[in-house]
C-alpha positions in Angstrom: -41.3 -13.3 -53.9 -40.5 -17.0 -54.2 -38.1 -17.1 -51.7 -41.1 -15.1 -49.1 -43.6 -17.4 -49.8 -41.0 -20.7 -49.0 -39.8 -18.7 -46.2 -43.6 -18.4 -45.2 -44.5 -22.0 -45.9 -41.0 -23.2 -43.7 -42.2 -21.0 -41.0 -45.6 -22.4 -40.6 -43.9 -25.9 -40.7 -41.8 -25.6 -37.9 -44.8 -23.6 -35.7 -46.6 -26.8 -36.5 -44.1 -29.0 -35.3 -43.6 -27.1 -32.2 -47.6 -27.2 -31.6 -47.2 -30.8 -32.0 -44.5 -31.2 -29.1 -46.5 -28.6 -26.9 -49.6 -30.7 -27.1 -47.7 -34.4 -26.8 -46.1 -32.9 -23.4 -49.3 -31.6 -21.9 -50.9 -35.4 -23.3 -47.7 -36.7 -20.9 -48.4 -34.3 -18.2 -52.1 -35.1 -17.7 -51.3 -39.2 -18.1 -48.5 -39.3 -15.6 -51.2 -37.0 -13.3 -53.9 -39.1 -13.6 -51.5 -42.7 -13.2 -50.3 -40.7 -9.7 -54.0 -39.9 -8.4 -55.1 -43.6 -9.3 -52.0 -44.9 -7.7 -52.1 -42.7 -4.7 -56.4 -43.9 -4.8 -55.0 -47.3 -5.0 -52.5 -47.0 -2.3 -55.8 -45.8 0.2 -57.8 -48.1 -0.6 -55.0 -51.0 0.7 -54.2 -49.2 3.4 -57.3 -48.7 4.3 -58.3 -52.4 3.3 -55.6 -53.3 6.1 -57.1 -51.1 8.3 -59.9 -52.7 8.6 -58.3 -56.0 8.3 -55.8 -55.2 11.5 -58.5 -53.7 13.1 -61.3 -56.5 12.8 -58.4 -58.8 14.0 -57.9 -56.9 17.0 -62.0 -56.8 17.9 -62.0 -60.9 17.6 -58.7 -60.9 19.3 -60.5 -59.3 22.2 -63.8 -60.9 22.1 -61.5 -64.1 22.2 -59.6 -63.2 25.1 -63.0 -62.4 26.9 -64.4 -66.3 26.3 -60.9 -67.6 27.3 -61.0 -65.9 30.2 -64.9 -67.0 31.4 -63.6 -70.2 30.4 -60.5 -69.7 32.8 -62.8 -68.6 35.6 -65.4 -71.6 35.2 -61.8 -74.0 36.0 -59.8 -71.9 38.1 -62.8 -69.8 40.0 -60.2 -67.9 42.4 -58.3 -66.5 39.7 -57.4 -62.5 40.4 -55.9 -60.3 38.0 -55.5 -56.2 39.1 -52.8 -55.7 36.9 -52.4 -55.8 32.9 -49.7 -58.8 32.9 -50.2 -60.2 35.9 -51.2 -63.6 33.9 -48.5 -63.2 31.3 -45.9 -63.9 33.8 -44.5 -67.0 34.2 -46.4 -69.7 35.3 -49.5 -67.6 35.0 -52.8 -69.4 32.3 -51.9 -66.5 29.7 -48.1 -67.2 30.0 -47.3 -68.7 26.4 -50.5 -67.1 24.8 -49.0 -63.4 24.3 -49.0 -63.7 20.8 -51.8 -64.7 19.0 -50.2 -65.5 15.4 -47.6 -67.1 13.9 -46.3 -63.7 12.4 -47.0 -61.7 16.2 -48.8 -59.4 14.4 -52.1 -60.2 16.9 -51.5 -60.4 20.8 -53.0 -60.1 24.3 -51.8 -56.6 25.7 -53.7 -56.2 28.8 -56.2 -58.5 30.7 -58.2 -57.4 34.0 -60.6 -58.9 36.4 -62.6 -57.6 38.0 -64.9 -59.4 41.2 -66.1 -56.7 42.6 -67.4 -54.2 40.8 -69.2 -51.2 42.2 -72.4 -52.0 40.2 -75.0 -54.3 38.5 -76.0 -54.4 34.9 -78.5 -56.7 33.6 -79.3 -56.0 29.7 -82.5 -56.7 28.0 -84.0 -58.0 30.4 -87.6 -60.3 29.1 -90.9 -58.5 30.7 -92.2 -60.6 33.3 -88.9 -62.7 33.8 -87.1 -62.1 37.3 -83.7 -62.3 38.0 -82.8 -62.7 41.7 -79.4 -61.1 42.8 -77.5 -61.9 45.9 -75.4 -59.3 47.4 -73.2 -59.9 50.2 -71.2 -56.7 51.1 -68.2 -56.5 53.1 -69.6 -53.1 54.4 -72.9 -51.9 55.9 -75.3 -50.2 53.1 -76.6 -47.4 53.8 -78.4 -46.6 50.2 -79.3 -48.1 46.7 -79.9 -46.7 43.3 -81.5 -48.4 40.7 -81.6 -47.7 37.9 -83.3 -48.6 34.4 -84.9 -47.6 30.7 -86.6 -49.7 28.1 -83.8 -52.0 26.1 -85.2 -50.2 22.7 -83.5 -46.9 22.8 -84.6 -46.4 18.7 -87.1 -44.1 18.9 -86.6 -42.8 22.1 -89.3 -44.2 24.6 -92.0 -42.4 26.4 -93.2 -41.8 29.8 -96.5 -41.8 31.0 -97.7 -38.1 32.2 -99.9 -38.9 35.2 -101.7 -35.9 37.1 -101.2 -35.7 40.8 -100.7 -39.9 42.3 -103.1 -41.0 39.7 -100.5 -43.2 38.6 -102.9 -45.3 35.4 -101.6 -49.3 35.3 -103.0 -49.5 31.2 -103.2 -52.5 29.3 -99.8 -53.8 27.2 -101.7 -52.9 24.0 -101.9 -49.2 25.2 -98.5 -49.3 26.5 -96.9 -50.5 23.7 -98.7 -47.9 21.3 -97.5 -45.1 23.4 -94.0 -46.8 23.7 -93.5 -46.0 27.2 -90.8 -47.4 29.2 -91.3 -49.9 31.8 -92.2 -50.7 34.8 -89.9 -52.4 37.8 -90.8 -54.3 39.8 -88.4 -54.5 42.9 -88.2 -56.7 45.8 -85.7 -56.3 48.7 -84.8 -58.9 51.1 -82.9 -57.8 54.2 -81.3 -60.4 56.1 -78.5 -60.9 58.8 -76.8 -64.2 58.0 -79.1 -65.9 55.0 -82.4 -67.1 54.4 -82.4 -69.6 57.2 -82.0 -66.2 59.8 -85.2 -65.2 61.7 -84.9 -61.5 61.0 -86.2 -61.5 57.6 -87.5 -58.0 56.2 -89.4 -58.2 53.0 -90.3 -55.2 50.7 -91.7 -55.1 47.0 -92.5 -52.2 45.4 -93.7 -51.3 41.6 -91.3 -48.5 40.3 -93.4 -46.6 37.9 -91.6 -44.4 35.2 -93.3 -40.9 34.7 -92.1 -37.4 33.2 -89.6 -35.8 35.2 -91.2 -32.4 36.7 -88.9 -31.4 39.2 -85.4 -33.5 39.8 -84.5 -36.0 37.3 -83.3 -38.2 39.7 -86.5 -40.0 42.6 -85.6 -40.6 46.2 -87.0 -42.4 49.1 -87.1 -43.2 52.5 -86.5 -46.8 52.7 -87.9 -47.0 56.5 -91.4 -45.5 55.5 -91.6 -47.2 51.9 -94.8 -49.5 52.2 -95.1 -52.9 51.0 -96.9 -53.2 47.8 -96.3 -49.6 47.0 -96.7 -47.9 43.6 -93.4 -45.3 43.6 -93.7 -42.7 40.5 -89.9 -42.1 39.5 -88.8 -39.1 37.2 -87.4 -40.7 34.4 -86.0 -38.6 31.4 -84.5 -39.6 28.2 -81.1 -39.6 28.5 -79.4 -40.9 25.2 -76.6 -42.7 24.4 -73.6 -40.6 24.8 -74.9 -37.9 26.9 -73.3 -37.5 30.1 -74.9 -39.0 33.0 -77.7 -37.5 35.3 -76.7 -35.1 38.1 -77.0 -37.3 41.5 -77.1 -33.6 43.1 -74.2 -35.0 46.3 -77.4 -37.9 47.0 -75.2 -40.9 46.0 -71.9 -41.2 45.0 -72.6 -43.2 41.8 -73.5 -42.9 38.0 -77.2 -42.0 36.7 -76.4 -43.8 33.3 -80.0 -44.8 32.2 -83.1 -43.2 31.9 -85.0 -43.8 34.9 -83.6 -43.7 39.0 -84.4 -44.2 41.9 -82.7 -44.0 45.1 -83.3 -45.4 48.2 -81.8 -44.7 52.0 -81.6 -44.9 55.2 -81.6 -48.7 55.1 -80.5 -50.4 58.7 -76.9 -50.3 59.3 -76.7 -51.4 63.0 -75.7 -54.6 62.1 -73.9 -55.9 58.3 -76.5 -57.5 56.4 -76.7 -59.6 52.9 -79.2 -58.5 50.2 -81.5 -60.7 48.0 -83.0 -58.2 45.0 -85.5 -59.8 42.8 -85.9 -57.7 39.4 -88.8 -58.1 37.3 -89.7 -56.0 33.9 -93.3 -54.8 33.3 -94.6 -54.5 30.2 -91.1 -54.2 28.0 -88.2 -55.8 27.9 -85.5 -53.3 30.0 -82.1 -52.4 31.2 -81.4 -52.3 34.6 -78.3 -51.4 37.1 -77.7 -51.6 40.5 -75.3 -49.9 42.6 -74.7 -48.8 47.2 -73.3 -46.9 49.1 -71.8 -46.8 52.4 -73.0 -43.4 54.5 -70.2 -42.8 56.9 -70.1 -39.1 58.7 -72.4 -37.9 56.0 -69.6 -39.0 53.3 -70.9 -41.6 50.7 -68.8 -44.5 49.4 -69.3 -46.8 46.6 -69.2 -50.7 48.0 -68.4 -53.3 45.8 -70.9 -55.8 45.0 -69.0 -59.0 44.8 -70.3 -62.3 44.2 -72.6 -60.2 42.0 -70.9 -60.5 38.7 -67.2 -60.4 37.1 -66.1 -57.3 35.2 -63.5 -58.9 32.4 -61.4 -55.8 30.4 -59.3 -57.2 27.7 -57.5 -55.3 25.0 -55.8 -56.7 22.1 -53.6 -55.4 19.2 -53.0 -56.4 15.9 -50.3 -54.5 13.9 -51.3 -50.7 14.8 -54.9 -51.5 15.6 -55.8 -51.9 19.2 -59.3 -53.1 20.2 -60.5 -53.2 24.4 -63.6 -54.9 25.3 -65.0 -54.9 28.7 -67.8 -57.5 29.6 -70.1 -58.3 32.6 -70.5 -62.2 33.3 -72.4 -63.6 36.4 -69.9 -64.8 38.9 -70.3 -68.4 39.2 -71.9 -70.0 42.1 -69.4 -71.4 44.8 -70.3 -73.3 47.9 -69.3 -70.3 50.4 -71.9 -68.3 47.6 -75.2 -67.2 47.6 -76.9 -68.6 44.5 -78.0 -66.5 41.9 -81.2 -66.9 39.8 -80.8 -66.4 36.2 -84.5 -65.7 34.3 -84.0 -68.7 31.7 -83.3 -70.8 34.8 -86.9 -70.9 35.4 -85.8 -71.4 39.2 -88.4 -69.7 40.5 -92.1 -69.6 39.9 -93.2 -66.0 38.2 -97.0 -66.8 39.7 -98.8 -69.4 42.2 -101.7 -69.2 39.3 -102.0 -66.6 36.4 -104.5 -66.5 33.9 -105.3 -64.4 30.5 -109.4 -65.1 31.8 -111.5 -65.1 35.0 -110.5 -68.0 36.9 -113.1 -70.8 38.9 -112.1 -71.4 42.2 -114.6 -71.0 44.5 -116.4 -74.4 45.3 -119.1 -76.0 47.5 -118.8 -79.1 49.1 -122.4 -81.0 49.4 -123.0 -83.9 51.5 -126.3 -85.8 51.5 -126.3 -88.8 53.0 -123.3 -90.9 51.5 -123.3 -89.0 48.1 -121.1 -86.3 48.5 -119.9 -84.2 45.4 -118.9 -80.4 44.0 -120.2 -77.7 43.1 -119.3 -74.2 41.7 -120.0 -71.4 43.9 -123.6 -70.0 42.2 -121.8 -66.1 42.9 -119.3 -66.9 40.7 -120.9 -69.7 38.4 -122.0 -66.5 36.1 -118.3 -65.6 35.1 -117.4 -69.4 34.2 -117.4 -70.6 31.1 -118.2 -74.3 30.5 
């Protein structure tokens, strides 16, 4: 009975030691589990880290190859590139400037230029400011688009809902409320040669954006638009990364923005140059231009040089590759049109505007040899002295 009960107690013994190395190997187990998911977290997190690192050096890496190359431009104003390396060869400005870094790991890969782009794009654009665009085409235009939305895209802006041609110009305040888009204002100035030629045609219009109820996209006959005409334009809202509008085989272009407008049959009997004055109404806006050449009832995108300089650069650092493509205004040359840039201020927005009714209207009196003014008594009711 002894001999049972140390038997027994022996048993239990080893059973606890046994329980004991079962339990240390799981303890082991879990440990060297939880050390791999922390080192493989770890190991994420820097790659990750470097990622971002690699990555944010490409994006300045670009953005710095962009201002080198407006700088380029400014110097050298003739300079061409069509190709990726055409200025990494030898003897070319980007030559010895491949490689960005000491270690390689940041470089130039590709550097394009662009002068003559097949359209316009003038961003957030100040309400009331004009920009004036000279376009001198190597081929007859037969058609415009333009193109524009408000500069706010967050919420999504409005369009007035007019009945009929009742077409309501309301006060900022109630504009703003409603968060409608803008209005453009547009002025085309058709000429053979330049503004010394006798044959000048001048149009302005006011481009007012509505709710699309039939096609999203607005055309018009250039040759029976009237001066000083209000044009309601379908506009709808289009959204970043939506595709663009259907032009429907009217222009051979891209609706990208909310609102367009085309415009044709323009004069082509003879090739002439374009001055466009844009101006903003109420909001500040985004606004694009682009033509077309009509030939036997085929359209054809024309470049708009002297316009503005499309400059694509892309970059890489390590695995990270970053392209950034920017619009600049192409500088003025003395064979070139000049351009008017809103915070030039070189042109005057009014001859006279006022926020109040304004006293003009004056009498002369002469009685004997006293002479002096006077207002108008018609209009002395509305002045405030």
């Amino acid at each position: 009975m002894k001999r049972f009960f140390a038997r027994l107690k022996q048993r239990k013994s080893e059973q606890a030691g046994l329980a004991s190395i079962v339990i240390v190997m799981m303890l082991v187990i879990v440990v060297t589990l939880v050390s791999l998911g922390v080192s493989r977290l770890v190991d994420r997190a820097s790659r990750q880290s470097l990622s971002n690192n690699l990555s944010a050096a490409a994006e300045y890496a670009a953005r710095s190859g962009v201002n080198e190359v407006l700088a380029l431009l400014e110097g050298i104003p003739n300079t061409t590139s069509s190709n990726c390396t055409t200025l990494f060869t030898p003897g070319q400005p980007f030559a010895d400037q491949t490689t960005l870094s000491a270690s390689g790991n940041a470089r130039y890969t590709c550097i394009l230029i662009d002068k003559n782009p097949t359209s316009a794009v003038y961003q957030a654009m100040q309400p009331y400011k004009s920009r004036v665009v000279a376009i001198t085409p190597k081929s007859k235009i037969s058609k415009f688009m333009f193109s524009w939305q408000s500069s706010s895209q967050n919420p999504e802006p409005n369009f007035p809902n007019p009945t009929g041609n009742n077409l309501q110009l309301f006060d900022e305040t109630y504009w703003a409320n409603n968060n409608y888009a803008p209005m453009l204002r547009l002025s085309i100035l058709q000429t053979k040669s330049d503004l010394s030629s006798s044959s000048l045609n001048w149009t302005t219009v006011f481009l007012y954006p509505k709710v699309a109820s039939g096609p999203n996209i607005t055309s018009y006959n250039f040759g029976t638009v009237k001066d000083g005409s209000l044009l309601p334009v379908s506009c709808v809202n289009k959204g970043a990364g939506k595709p663009a509008l259907s032009l429907n085989n009217n222009f051979n272009g891209t609706a990208d923005l909310d609102c367009n407008l085309i415009l044709t049959n323009f004069d082509t009997s003879n090739l002439y140059y374009y001055y466009i004055r844009l101006t903003p109404l109420y909001t500040t806006a985004d606004v694009e231009l682009q033509a077309d050449q009509t030939t036997s009832g085929k359209d054809t995108p024309i470049g708009l040089g002297g316009t503005q300089y499309v400059i694509d650069v892309t970059a890489q650092a390590g695995n990270a590759v970053k392209r950034i493509q920017a619009r600049a205004t192409a500088p003025n040359q003395a064979a070139q049109f000049s351009l008017v840039d809103p915070n030039d201020n070189g042109i005057p927005e009014n001859a006279i505007r006022s926020t109040d009714t304004l006293c003009k209207r004056l009498e002369v009196f002469s009685a004997a040899k006293t002479a002096y003014l006077d207002t108008d008594p018609i209009t002395q009711a509305y002045c405030a002295w």
